[in-house]
N, CA and C atoms as an extended XYZ file, in Angstrom:
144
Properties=species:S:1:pos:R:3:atomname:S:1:resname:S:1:resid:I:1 pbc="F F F"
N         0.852       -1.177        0.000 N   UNK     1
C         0.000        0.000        0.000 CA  UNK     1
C         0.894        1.236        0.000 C   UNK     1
N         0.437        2.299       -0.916 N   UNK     2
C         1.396        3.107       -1.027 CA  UNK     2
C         0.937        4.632       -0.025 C   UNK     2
N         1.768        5.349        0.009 N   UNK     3
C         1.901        6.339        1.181 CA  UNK     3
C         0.138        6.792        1.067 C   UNK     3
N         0.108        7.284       -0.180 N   UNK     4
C        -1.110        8.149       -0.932 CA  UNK     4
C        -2.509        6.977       -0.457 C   UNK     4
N        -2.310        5.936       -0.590 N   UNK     5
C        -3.417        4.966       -0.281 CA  UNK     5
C        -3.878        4.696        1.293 C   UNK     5
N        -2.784        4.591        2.172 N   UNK     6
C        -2.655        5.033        3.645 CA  UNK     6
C        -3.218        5.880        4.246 C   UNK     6
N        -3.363        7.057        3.317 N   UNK     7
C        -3.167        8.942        3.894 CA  UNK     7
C        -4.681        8.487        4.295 C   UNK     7
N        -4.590        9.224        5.447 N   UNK     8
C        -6.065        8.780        7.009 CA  UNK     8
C        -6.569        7.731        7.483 C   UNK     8
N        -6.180        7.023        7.187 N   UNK     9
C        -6.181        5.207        7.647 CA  UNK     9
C        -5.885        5.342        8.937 C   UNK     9
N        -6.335        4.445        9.922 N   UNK    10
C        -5.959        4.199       11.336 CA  UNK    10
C        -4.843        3.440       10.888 C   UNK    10
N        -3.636        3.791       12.051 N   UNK    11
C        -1.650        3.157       11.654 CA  UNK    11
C        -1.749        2.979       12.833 C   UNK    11
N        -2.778        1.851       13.381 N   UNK    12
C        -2.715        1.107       14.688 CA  UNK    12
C        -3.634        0.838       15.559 C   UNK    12
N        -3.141        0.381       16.948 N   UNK    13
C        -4.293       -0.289       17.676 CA  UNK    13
C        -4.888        1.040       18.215 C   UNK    13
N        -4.142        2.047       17.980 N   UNK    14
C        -4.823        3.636       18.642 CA  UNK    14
C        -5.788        3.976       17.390 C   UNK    14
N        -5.648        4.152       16.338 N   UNK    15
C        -6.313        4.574       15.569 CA  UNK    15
C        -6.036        6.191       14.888 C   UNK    15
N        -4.303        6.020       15.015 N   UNK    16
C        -3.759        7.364       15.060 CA  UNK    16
C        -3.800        7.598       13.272 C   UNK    16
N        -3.337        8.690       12.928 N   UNK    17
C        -3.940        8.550       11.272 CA  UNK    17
C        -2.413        8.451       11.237 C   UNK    17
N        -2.327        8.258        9.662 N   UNK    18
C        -1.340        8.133        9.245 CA  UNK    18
C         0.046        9.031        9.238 C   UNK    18
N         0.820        9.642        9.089 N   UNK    19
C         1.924       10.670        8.875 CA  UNK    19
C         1.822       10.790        7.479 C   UNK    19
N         1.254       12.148        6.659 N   UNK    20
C         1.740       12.400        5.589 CA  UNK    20
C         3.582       13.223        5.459 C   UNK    20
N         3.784       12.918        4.882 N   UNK    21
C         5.407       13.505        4.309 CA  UNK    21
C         5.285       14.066        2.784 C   UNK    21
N         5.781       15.492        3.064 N   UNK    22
C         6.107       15.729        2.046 CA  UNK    22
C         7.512       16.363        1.658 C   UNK    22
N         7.727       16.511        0.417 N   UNK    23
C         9.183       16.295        0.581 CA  UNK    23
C         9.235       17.935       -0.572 C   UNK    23
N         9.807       19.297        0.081 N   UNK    24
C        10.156       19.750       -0.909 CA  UNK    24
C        11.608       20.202       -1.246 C   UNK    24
N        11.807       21.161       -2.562 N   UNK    25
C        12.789       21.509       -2.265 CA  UNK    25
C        13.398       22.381       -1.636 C   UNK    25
N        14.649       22.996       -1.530 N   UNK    26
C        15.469       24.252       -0.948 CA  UNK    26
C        15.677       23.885        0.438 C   UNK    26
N        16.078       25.200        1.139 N   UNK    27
C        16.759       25.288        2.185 CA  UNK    27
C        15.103       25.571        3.261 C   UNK    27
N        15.536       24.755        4.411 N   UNK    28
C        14.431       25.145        5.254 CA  UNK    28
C        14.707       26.572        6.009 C   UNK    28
N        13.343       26.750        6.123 N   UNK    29
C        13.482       28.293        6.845 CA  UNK    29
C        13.415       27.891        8.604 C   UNK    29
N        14.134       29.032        8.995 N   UNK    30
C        14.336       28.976       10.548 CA  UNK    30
C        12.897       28.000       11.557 C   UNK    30
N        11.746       28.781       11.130 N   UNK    31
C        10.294       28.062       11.773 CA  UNK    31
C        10.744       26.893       11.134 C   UNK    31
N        10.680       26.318        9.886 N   UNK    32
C        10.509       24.797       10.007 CA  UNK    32
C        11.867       23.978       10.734 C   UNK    32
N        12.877       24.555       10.688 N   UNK    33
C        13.881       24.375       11.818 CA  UNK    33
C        13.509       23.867       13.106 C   UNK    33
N        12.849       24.946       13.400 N   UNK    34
C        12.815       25.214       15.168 CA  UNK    34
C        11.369       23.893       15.032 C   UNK    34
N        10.478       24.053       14.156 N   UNK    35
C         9.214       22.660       14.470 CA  UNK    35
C         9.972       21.364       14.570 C   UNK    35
N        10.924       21.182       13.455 N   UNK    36
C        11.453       19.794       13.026 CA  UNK    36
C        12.187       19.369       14.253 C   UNK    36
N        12.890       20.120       15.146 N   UNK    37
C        13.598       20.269       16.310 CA  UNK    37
C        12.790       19.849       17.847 C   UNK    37
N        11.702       20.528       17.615 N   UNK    38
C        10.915       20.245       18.382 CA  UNK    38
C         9.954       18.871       18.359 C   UNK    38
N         9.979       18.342       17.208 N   UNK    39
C         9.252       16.963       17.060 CA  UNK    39
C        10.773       15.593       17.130 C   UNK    39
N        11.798       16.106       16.724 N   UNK    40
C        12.408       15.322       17.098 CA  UNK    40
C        13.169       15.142       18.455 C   UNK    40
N        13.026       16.326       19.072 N   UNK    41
C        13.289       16.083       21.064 CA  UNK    41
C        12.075       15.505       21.646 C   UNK    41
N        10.899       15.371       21.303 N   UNK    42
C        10.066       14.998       21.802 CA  UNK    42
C         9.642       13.630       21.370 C   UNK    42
N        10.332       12.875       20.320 N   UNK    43
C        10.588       11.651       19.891 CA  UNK    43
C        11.498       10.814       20.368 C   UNK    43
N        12.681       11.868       20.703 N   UNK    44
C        14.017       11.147       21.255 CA  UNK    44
C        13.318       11.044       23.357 C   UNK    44
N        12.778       12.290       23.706 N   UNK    45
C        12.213       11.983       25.104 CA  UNK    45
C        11.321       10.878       25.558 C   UNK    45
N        11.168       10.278       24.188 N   UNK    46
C         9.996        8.878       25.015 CA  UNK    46
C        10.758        7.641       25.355 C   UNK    46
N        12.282        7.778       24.619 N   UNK    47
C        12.880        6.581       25.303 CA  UNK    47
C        12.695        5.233       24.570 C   UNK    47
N        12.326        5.180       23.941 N   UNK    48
C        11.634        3.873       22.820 CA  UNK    48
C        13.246        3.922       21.930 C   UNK    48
């Protein structure tokens, strides 16, 4: 099943939706910096 076929599907026993990704080009700007930063300390804090 491909990403696009997924997109809002329950991705588990929670019923959490899926993660869309998108991918563009160039340089990220400072805000998407500081978000991407912030979702990945709070990924690395669960300890998994």
């Amino acid at each position: 099943m491909s990403v696009r076929e997924a997109e809002g599907r329950p991705a588990g026993e929670d019923g959490a939706p899926v993660p869309v990704i998108r991918v563009e080009r160039g340089n990220p700007t400072p805000e998407q910096l500081a978000a991407l930063t912030v979702v990945l300390a709070a990924a690395g804090s669960r300890g998994g």
